[in-house]
N, C-alpha and C positions, 0 to 999 in steps of 0.2 A: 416816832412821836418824841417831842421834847421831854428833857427830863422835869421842866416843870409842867408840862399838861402832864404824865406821866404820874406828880405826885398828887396832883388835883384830882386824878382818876380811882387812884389807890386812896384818897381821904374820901372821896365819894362812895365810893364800894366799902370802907369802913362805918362810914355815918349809916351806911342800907341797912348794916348787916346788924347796929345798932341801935335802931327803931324799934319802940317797945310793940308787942304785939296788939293786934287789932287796928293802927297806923293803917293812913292808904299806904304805903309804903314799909313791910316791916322783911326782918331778915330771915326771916319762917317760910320758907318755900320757894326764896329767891333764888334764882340760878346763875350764880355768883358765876361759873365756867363760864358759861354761854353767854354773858354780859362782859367777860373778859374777850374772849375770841372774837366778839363781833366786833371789835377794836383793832384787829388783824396788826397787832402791835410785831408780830412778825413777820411784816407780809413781803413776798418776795417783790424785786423788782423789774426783773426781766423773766415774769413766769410766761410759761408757753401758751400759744392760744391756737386752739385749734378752728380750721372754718367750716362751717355747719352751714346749712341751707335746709327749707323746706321742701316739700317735694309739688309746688304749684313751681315754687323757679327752676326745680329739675326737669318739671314737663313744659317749661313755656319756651313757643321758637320767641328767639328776642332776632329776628331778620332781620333784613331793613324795612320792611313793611308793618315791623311788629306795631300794635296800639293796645301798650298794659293797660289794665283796667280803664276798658272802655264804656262800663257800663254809665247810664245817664246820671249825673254824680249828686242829684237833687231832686229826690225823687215828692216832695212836697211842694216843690215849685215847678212842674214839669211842662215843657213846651216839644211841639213837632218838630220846628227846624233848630236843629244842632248840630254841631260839629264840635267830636272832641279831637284837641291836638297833641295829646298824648303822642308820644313815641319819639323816634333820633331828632336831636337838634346839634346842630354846633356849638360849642361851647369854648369857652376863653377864660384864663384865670390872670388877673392884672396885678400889680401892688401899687402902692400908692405913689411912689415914685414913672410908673407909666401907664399910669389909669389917662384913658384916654375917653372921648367923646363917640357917642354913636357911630359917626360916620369913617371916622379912622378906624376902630376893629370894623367894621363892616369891611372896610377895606385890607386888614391884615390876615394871616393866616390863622385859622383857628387851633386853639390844642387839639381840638378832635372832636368825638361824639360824644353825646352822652343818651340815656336813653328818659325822659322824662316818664313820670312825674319821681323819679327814684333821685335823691339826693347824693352829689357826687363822689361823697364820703361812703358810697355802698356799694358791695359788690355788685349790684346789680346793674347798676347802672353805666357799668363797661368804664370806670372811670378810677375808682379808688385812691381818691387824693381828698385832705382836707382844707377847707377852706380856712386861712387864718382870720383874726384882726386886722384889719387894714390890707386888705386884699378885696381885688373885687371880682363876681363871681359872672362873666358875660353870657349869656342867650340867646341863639338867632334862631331861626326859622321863617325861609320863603312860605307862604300861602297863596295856594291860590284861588283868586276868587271871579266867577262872572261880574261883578258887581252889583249892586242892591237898587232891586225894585224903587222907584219911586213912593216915597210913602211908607216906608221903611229902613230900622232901623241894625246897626250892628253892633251887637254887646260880645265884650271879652270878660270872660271871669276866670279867677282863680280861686281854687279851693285852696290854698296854703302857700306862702312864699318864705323862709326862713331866713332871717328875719326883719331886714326892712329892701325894699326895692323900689326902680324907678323903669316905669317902660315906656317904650317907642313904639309907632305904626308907621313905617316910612319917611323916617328919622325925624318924625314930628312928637314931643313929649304928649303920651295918654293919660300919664300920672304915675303918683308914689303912692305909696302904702309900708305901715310901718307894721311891727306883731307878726310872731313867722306863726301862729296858728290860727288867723281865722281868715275866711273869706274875702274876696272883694271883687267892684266890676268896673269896668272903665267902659263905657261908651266912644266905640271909636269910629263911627260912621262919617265922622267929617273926613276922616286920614285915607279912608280906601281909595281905592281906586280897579277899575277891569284888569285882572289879570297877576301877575306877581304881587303879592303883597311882604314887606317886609316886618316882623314882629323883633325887637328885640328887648331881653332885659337884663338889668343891672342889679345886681345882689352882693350887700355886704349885711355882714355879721358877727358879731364878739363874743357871743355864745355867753362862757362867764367870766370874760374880764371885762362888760358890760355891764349894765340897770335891767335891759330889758325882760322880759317873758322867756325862756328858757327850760321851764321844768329841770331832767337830772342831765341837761345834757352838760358837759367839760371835757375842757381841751387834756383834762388827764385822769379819766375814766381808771374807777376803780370802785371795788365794793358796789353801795345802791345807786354809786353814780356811772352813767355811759358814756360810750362815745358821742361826741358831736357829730352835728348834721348841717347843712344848708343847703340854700335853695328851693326853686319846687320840689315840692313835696306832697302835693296835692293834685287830682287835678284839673289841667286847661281846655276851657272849650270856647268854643261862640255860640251865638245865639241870636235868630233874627227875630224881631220884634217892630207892630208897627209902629208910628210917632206917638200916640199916644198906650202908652200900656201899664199894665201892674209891676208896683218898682218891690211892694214887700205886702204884708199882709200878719194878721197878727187872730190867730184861734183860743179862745177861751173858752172850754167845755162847763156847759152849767148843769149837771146830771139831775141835779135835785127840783133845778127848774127845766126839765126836759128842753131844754134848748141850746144853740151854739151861739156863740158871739164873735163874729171877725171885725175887725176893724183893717181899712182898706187903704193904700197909700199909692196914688199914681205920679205918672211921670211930668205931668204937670197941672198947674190947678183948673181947669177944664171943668165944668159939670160934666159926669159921667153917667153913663147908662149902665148898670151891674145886673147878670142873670145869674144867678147860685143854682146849678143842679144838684139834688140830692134825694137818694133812693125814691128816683121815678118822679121828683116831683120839682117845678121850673118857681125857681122865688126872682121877682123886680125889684130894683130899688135904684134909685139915683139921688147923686151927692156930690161932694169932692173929696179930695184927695183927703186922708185922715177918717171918712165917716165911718161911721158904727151899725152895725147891723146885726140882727138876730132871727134865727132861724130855727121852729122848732125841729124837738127831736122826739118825739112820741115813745114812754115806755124804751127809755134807751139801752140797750143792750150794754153793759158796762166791761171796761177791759181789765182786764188783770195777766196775771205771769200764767194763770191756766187757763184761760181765755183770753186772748188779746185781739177782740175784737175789734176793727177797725170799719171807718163807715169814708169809703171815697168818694169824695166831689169836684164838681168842675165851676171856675168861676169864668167870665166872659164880660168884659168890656170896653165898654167904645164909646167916644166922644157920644154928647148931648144932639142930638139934631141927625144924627146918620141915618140914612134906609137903614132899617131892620132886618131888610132880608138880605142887605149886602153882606157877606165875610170880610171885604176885604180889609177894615179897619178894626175887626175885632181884637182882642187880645186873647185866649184861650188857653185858662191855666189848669191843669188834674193836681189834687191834692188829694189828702185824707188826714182825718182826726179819729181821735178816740174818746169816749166818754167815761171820764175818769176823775178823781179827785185826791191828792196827798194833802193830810194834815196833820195836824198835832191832838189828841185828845186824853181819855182815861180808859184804861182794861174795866174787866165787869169788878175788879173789887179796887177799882179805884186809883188803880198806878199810874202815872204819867206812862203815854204810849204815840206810838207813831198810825194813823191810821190808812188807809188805803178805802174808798169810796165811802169814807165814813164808819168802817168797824175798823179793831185795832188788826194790825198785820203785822207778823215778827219779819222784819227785811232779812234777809240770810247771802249777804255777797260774798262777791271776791274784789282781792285788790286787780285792776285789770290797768294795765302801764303799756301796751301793743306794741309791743317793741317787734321786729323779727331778724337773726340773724345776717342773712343777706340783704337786709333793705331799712332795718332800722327802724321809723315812726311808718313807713310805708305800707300797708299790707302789699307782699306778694303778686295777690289777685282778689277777686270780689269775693271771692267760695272761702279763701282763708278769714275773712272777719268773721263771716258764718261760721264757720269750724268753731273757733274760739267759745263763740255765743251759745251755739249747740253744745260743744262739750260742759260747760258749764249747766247747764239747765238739764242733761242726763247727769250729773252727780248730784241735781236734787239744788241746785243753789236758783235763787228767784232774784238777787240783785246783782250787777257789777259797779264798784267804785271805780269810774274812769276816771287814773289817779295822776297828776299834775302833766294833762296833756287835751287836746280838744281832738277826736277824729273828725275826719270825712263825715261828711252827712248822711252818706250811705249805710254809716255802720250804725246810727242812734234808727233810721228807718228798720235794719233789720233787727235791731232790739224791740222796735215794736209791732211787727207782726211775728216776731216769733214770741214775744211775749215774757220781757227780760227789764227789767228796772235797770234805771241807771243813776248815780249820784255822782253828779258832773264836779269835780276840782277845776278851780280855776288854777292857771300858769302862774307858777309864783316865779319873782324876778327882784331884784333891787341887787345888793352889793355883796363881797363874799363873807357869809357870816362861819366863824369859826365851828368845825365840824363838832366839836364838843361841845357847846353851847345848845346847836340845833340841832343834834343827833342823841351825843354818847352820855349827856350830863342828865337830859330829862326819865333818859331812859332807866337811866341808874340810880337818879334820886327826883321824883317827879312832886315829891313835897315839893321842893324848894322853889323848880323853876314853874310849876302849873302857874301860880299867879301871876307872876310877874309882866307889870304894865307893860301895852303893847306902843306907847306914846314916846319910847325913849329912843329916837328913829336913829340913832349912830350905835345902839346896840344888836340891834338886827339888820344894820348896812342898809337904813333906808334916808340917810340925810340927804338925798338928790329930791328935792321938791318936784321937780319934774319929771321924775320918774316916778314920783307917787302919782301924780295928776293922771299920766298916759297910764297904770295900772288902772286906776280907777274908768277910764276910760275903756281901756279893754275889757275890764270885768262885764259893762255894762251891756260891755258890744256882744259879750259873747251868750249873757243872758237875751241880747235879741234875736239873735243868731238859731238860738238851741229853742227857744222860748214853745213855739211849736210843737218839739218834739213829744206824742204820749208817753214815752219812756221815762223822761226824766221825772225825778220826784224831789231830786233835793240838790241845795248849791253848798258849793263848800270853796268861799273864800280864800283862805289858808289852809296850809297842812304843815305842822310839827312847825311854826312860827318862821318857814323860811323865807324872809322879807314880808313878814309880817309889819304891821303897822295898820290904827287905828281899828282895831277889827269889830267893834259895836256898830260904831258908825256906817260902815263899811258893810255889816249884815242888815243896817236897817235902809240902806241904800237899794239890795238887791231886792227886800221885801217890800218897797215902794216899786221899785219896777216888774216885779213879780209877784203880789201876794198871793199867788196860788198853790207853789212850794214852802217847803221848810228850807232852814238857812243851817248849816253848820260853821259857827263864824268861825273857828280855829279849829280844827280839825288835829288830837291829839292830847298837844298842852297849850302853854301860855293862852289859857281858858279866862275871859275875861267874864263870867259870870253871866254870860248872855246868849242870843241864838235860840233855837230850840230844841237843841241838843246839849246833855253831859257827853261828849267825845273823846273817848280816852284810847288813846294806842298800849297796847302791853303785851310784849314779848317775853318778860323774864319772871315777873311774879305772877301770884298762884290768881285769876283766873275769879272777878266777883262782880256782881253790882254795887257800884254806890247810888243810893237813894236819895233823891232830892225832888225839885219841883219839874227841874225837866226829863225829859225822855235818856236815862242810860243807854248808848250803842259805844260797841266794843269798834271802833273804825279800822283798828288795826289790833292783827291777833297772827298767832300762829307763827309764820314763818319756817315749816319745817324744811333744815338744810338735808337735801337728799340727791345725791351725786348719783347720775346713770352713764354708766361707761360708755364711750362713745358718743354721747349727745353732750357733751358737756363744754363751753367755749374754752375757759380756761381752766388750767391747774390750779390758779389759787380761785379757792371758793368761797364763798357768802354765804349766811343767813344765821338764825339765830335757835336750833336747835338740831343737832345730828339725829341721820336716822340713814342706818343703808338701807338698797331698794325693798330686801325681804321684808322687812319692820315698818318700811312706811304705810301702809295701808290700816295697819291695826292701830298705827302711835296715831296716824291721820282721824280715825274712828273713835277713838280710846275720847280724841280732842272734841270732834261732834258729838259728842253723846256728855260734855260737860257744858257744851255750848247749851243742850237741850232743857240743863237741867237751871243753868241759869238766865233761860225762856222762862221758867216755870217758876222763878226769883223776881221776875219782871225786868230782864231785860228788855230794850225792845228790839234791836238788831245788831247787829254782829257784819265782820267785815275780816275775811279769810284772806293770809299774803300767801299766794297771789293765781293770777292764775296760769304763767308760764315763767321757768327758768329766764334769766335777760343777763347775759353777758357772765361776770362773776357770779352773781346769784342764781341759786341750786334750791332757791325753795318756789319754784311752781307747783302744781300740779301739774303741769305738764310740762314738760320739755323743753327747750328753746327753740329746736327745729320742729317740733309738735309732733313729734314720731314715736312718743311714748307719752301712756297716759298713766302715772303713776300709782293710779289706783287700784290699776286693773281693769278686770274685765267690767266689775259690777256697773252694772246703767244707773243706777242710781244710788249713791251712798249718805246722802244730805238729806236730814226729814225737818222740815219746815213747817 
């Protein structure tokens, strides 16, 4: 560190320590050490790192026939014919100097394999190289296909590309797509043809000497920040569908009025024929694309984290005028909803509170970041996202904060039938903002910086207008995306102001496209008096509610650094209070049992760092390779 951040650090730490008491901020219980050292002001530079793995990639054959997580990757939109293409593709890494056109690397030799959807920055993926700036990342894959039925059609989706890409079907452009964390599909049925099919794609990325969506990843990983990633990362399949079918579909649970509300969007404006199966009973209706429909739900069984009931249906349809008892133009989608409701209200004596089906509900999470040693944002396998979720819900916790990253849709499904809240961060992105600013100054003097206007777009590296515009746009996307899911209950824009900007505005964007959630507009600090949450992150002082008109949660707490020998990546360590393994369970308990007491203050939920070890950082609750559960044995140590 410079010597003048350095004395900026040391005047900050003197202001803390000089705050008269009763201050949100005073120098009475502050832990002045542990506010030093998380500044790793002597942090080595060539420390060792060891490689860990978990033990789903120690049992998986990765042959050439392997296909990682093959399971069906969208399980709320599910169709019969599928194909995932998971598994070895050829790969090529180009620079800008011999970035070449489809048809020339088609034509040249490849660097080799790789094994999809695993990012080629991961052990796993048989590759272990990073992708730079200005480097581009190649794709091939023969497929083979009989070709398609008359009257039908062929969809390619990707669950994740990091972070913008452009693809090919038989060297004819399918399209780009920019955001390496959400979704997208191409329609490539014009491009097929009987027999070899040629897929390829093109990937570049800046990680963060770019604007874009990024979350912690950088090119020089250190402390809460990781290694970078690119590429797929999610994953690829196909999908046959006929001419006319369901492109997206949009579930609103109305508990209080016993009924569900979908609103329906097909592939082209067509009058449509729509049948709704659900529990035993066949609903009609016809419309176009966009229409609204309501479907009762008699006495509805309501979900929560200790029932998460779920009610599965089936929708079907088919152009205007079809025989009825033909299949062959139907569309045939399985879903499932829950009936449920998050909102804002009061406890019985009157405190602002968070409610769950309309009584107040104390949220009790973890910070959940899904990193995994050999595979990075990737799970492993389908059983490892499970793992994570399970162990979380036997220590007694009922929400996870999935914290500046968007998973597989596979994992927000098993959050809700296992029955696990989640408060979804959006990807924060824009330009490099000084780690002291965003990190070490709020944390150490949170008077100063909580206010501070979120408008002044060259202080938080957000002057690229057009990289506010595409945030804005991703944010959007990803509330459509999630929008479905019973799990979520809450969006959180921002976290600790990292490319922050306009963030009222910006909450009252997501609660026009979603008022069915609550909004966490800045998650932390640079708290613009709005959202409906008080959101305060606190590692170093003593542990309260502030009282106001919105709901108190604690978003970020805890942090215990706890080192376990042999699971550990690196020597040097992260987080924001010591504990060796003996002492962790009781310091861990000592923490829940103050969290309990400030439940019973009117907090209304709390947000535990974290739920596993991630590179430097030693404060999970579990591991990095997930082979130690820190707590111990007890099933349950979290009373909620």
């Amino acid at each position: 560190m410079s010597k003048k951040r350095t004395k900026l650090v040391k005047a900050g730490l003197a202001l803390a320590g000089a705050a008269p008491a009763g201050a949100a901020v005073s120098g009475k219980g502050v832990r002045i050490r542990d506010e030093i050292a998380s500044l790793q002001l002597g942090r080595k530079k060539n420390a060792r790192v060891n490689r860990l793995s978990t033990v789903w990639s120690e049992k998986a054959d990765d042959g050439p026939d392997a296909v990682p997580l093959a399971e069906y990757p969208r399980p709320q939109m599910r169709r019969e014919n599928w194909t995932c293409l998971n598994g070895w593709w050829n790969y090529s890494i180009r620079s800008d100097d011999r970035q070449q056109e489809p048809d020339a690397v088609r034509t040249a030799e490849p660097d080799g394999r790789i094994l999809v959807p695993f990012s080629p920055e991961t052990a796993r993926s048989g590759v272990g190289r990073i992708l730079q700036p200005g480097e581009t990342l190649w794709y091939a894959r023969e497929i083979e296909l009989p070709g398609l039925p008359a009257g039908r059609r062929l969809l390619l989706h990707f669950g994740a590309v990091d972070e913008r890409c452009r693809v090919w079907w038989n060297g004819t452009e399918a399209g780009s797509h920019r955001n390496g964390y959400l979704p997208f599909t191409f329609d490539v049925t014009e491009y097929v043809r009987d027999g070899a099919n040629l897929l390829q794609v093109a990937v570049q990325d800046d990680t963060d000497k770019g604007t874009a969506c990024r979350g912690k990843q950088t090119l020089k990983p250190g402390g809460m920040y990781y290694h970078a990633q690119s590429g797929i990362w999610q994953t690829v399949w196909l999908e046959t569908v006929p001419d006319h079918y369901l492109t997206d579909f949009r579930i609103t649970p109305d508990p209080e009025g016993e009924a569900v509300g979908l609103q329906l969007f097909f592939s082209s404006e067509a009058e449509t024929d729509v049948t709704v199966s659900l529990e035993g009973e066949e609903y009609s209706f016809t419309g176009e694309s966009g229409m609204q429909i309501r479907i009762p739900v008699p006495k509805p069984r309501l979900w929560s984290p200790e029932e998460p009931e779920l009610y599965p249906f089936r929708i079907r349809v088919r152009k205007s005028g079809h025989n009825p008892e033909t299949d062959e133009e139907a569309d045939a989608v399985d879903s499932y909803f829950a009936m449920r409701s998050f909102s804002i209200g009061e406890d019985e004596v009157g405190r602002p509170c968070l409610l769950l089906n309309g009584k107040p509900f104390f949220f009790h999470g973890v910070l959940d970041q899904g990193y995994w040693p050999e595979s990075l944002m990737t799970a492993p396998a389908d059983e490892a996202l499970i793992y994570d979720i399970d162990a979380m819900k036997k220590a007694g916790f009922n929400m996870l904060r999935k914290h500046v990253k968007i998973e597989p849709v596979r994992w927000y499904y098993h959050c809700d039938r296992l029955g696990m809240v989640v408060w979804q961060d959006m990807i924060n992105g824009g330009g490099p903002v000084p780690k002291l600013l965003e990190t070490y100054l709020p944390n150490i003097i949170p008077a100063i910086i909580d206010h501070m206007p979120d408008d002044r777009y060259r202080i938080l590296a957000r002057e690229d207008a057009q990289a506010r515009v595409e945030f804005e746009e991703d944010l959007l996307e990803m509330v459509r995306v999630l929008y479905n899911s019973p799990c979520i209950g809450l969006w959180t824009p921002f976290n600790e102001g990292w490319g922050q900007f306009d963030a009222l505005r910006l909450s009252e964007m997501v609660k026009a496209a979603d008022p069915t959630r609550p909004v966490d507009h800045a998650s932390g600090w640079f708290d613009q008096g709005g959202g409906d949450l008080r959101s305060i992150h606190n590692y170093f002082r003593p542990l309260k509610v502030e009282k106001e008109a919105r709901p108190c949660v604690l978003t970020e707490y805890g942090g215990i650094n706890c080192t376990i020998p042999g699971h550990s990546m690196s020597e040097e360590v992260y987080g924001y209070q010591k504990s060796d393994p003996a002492a962790f369970p009781d310091t861990f308990r000592a923490l829940m049992d103050q969290i309990s007491r400030l439940k019973a203050d009117g907090l209304a939920g709390a947000v535990y760092t974290q739920v596993s070890d991630i590179e430097e950082e030693t404060n999970g609750i579990l591991t990095y390779d997930r082979k130690v559960m820190k707590l111990g044995d007890d099933e349950r140590t979290v009373k909620t």
